[in-house]
C-alpha positions as CSV (number, residue, x, y, z in Angstrom):
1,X,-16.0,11.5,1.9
2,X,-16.1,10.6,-1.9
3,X,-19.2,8.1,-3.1
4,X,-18.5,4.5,-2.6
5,X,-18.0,2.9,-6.2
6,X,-17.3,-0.6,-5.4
7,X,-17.5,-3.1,-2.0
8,X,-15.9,-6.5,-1.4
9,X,-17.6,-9.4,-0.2
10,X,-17.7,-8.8,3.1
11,X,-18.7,-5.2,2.9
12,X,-15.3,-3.6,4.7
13,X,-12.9,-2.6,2.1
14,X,-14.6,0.0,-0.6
15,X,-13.4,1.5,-3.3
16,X,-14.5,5.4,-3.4
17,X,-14.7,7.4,-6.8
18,X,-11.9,9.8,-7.0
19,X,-12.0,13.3,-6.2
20,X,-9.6,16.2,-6.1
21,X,-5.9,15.7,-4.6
22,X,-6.9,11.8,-4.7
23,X,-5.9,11.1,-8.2
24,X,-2.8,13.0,-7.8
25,X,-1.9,11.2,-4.4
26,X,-2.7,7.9,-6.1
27,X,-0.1,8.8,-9.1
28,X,2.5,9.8,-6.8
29,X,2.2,6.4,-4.9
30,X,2.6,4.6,-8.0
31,X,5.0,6.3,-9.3
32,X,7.2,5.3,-5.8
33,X,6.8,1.7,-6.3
34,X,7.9,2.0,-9.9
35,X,11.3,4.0,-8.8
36,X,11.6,0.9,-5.9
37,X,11.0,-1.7,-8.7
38,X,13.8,0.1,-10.9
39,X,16.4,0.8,-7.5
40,X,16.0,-3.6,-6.9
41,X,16.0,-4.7,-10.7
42,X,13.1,-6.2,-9.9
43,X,12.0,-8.4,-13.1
44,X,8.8,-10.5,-11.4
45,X,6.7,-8.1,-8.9
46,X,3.9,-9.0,-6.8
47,X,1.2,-6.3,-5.5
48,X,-0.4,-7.7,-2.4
49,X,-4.5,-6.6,-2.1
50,X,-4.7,-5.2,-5.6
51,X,-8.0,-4.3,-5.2
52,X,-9.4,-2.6,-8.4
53,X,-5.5,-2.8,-10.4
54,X,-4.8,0.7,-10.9
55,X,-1.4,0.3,-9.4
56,X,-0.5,-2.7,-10.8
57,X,-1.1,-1.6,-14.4
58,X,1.0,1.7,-13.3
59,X,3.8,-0.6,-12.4
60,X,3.2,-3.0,-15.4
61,X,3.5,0.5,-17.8
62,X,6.0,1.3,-16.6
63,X,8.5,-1.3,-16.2
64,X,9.3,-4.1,-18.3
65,X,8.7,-6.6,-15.4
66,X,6.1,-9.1,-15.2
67,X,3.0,-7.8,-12.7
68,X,1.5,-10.0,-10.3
69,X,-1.1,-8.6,-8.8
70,X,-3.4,-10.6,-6.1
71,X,-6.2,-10.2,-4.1
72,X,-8.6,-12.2,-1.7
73,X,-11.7,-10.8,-3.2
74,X,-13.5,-11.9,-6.3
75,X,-15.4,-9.1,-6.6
76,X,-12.4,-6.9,-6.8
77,X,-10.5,-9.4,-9.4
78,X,-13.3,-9.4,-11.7
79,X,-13.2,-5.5,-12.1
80,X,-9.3,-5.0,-12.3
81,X,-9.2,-7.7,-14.9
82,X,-12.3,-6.0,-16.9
83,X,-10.2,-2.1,-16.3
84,X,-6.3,-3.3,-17.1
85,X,-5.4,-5.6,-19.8
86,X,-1.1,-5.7,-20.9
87,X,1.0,-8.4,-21.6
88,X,3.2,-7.9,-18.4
89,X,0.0,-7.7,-16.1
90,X,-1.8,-10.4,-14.6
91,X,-4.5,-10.8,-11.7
92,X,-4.8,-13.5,-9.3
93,X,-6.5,-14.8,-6.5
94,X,-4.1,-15.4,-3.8
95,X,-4.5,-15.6,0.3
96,X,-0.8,-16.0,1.4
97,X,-2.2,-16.9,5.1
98,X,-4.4,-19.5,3.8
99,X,-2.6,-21.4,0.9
100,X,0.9,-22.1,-0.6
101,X,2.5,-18.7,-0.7
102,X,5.0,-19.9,-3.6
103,X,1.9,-20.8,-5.9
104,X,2.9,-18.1,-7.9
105,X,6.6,-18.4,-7.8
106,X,9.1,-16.0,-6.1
107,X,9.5,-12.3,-6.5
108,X,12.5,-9.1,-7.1
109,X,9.9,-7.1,-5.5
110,X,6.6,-7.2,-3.2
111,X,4.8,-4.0,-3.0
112,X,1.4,-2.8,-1.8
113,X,-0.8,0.3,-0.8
114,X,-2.1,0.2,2.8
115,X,-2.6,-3.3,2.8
116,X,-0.9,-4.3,5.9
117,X,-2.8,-2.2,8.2
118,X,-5.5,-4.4,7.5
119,X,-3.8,-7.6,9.0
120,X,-2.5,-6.3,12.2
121,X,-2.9,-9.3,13.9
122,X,-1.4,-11.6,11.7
123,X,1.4,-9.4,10.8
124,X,4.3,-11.6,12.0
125,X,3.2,-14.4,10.2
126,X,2.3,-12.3,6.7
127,X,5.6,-10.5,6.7
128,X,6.9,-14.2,6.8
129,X,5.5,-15.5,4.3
130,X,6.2,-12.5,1.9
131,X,9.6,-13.0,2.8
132,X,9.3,-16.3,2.0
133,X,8.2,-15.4,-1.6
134,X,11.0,-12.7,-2.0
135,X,13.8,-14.1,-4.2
136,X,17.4,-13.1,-2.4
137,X,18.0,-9.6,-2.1
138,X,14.4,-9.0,-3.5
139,X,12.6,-5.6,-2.0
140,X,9.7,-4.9,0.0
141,X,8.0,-1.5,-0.8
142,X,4.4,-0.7,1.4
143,X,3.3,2.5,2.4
144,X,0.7,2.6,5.2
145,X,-1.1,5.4,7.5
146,X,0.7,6.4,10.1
147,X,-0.9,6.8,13.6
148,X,0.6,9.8,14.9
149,X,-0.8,12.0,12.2
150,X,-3.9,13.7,13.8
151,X,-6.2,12.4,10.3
152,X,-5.8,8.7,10.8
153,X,-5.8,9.2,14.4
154,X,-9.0,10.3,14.5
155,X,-9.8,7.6,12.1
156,X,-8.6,4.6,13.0
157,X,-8.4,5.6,17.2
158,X,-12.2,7.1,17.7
159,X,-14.9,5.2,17.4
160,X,-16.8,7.7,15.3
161,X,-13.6,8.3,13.6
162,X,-14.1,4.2,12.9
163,X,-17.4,4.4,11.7
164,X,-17.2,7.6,9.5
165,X,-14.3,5.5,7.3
166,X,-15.8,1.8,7.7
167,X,-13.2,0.3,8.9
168,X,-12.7,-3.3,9.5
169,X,-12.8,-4.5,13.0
170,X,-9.5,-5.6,13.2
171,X,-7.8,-2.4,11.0
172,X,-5.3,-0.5,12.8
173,X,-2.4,2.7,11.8
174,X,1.0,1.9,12.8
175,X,3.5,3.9,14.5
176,X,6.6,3.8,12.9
177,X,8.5,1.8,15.7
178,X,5.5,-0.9,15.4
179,X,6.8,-1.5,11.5
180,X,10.9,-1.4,13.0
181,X,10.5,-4.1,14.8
182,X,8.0,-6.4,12.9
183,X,9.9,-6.6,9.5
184,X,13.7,-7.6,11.1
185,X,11.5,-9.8,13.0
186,X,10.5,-11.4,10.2
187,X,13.5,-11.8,8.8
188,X,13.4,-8.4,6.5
189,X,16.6,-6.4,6.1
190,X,18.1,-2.9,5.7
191,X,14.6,-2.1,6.9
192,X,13.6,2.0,6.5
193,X,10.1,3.4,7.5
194,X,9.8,7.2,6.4
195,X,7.0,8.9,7.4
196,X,6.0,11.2,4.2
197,X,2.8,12.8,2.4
198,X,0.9,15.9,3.8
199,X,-1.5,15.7,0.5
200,X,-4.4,13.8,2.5
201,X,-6.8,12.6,-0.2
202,X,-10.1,14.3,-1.3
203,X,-9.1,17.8,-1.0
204,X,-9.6,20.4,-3.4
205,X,-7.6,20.7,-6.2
206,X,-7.0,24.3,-5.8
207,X,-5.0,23.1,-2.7
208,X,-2.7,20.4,-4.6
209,X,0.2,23.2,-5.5
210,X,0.4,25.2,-1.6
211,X,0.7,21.8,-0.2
212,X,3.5,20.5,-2.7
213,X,5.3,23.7,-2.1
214,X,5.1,23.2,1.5
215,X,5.5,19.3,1.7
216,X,9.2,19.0,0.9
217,X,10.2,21.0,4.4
218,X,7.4,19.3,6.4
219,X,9.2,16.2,5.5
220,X,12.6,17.3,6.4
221,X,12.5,18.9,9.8
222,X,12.0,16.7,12.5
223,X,9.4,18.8,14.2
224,X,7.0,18.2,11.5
225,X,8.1,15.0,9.8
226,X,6.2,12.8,12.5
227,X,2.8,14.3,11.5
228,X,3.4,12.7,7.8
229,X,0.0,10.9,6.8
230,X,1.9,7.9,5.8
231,X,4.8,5.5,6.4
232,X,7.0,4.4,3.1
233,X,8.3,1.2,3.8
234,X,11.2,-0.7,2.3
235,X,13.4,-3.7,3.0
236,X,15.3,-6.4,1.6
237,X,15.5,-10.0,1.7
């Protein structure tokens, strides 16, 4: 596992220095929630858990929307706002389970980068209240680990698997039925979870161009497709 670079208060969520097919994962992901921002017109965005900003400022770069981007910890704040400065971009301090969700206004587009994983219990009541912020017709883009792939099965489902990535106590995968249900639930729309990505991060480099070459039929025989690291999630308002 890559060195940790960065805790949170609470000492759960890390942020890890970046090593080999991470940084091309990472630009890959961002690059997704800029094509969702563009499909929706989206001209306000919010990024929910925006850690250290990196995919805000993506977004903010390159769209000509306004960037929210908010987070719960302080420590995280502090760091994106000292890495990412641009006129579209701003960072915030925001719990939408503890405070006025609309504080910031409503949104074309809500995005974020396994962030709901992290309030499994909650869910119901977070998908609400982004839907609640969503202006009409607005998006929803998330991607999150999926638990049928054998990685974050061992991660998230074994309690060595547990310790080795630090999770919090509550942090759970999905399956992709578990996200079906929960965002019509809650009042999403034209919901579609695609389970995608066989570049799982932190492997060599050398490996980033066999596993592109591979990726695209992994992802489009249904033999293989359920092994997908992660679920791409979209809906509407």
């Amino acid at each position: 596992m890559s060195r940790i670079t960065l805790r949170d208060e609470r000492g759960f969520n890390q942020v890890f220095a970046p090593v080999g097919t991470t940084l091309l994962r990472m630009r890959r992901r961002h690059n997704w929630f800029i094509a969702e921002a563009g499909r929706v017109g989206a001209r306000r965005i919010l990024e929910l858990g925006c850690g250290t900003g990196e995919a805000a400022a993506h977004v903010a770069a390159g769209t000509m929307a306004e960037v929210v981007a908010v987070d719960i910890s302080d420590t995280f704040l502090e760091e994106a706002r000292a890495r990412h400065q641009a006129p579209n971009l701003r960072f915030e301090k925001l719990d939408l389970l503890g405070e006025d969700p609309l504080r910031l206004g409503r949104f074309d587009l809500i995005f974020g980068n396994g962030i709901l994983h992290h309030l499994v219990r909650r869910l119901p009541e977070l998908l609400r209240a982004l839907r609640c912020v969503a202006n009409a017709g607005g998006g929803l883009a998330f991607i999150e680990p999926n638990f049928l792939n054998p990685y974050c099965a061992f991660i998230f489902g074994t309690r060595i698997g547990r310790r080795f990535a630090k999770l919090e106590p509550d942090e759970m995968a999905f399956t992709p039925g578990e996200l079906r249900r929960a965002l019509p639930a809650a009042g999403w729309c034209e919901v579609e979870v695609a389970m995608r990505d066989f570049l799982l991060p932190g492997l060599p480099r050398a490996l980033e161009k066999p596993i592109q070459a591979i990726e695209p039929t992994l992802e489009s025989v249904a033999l293989t497709r359920w092994l997908a690291q992660s679920h791409f999630v979209t809906a509407r308002a």
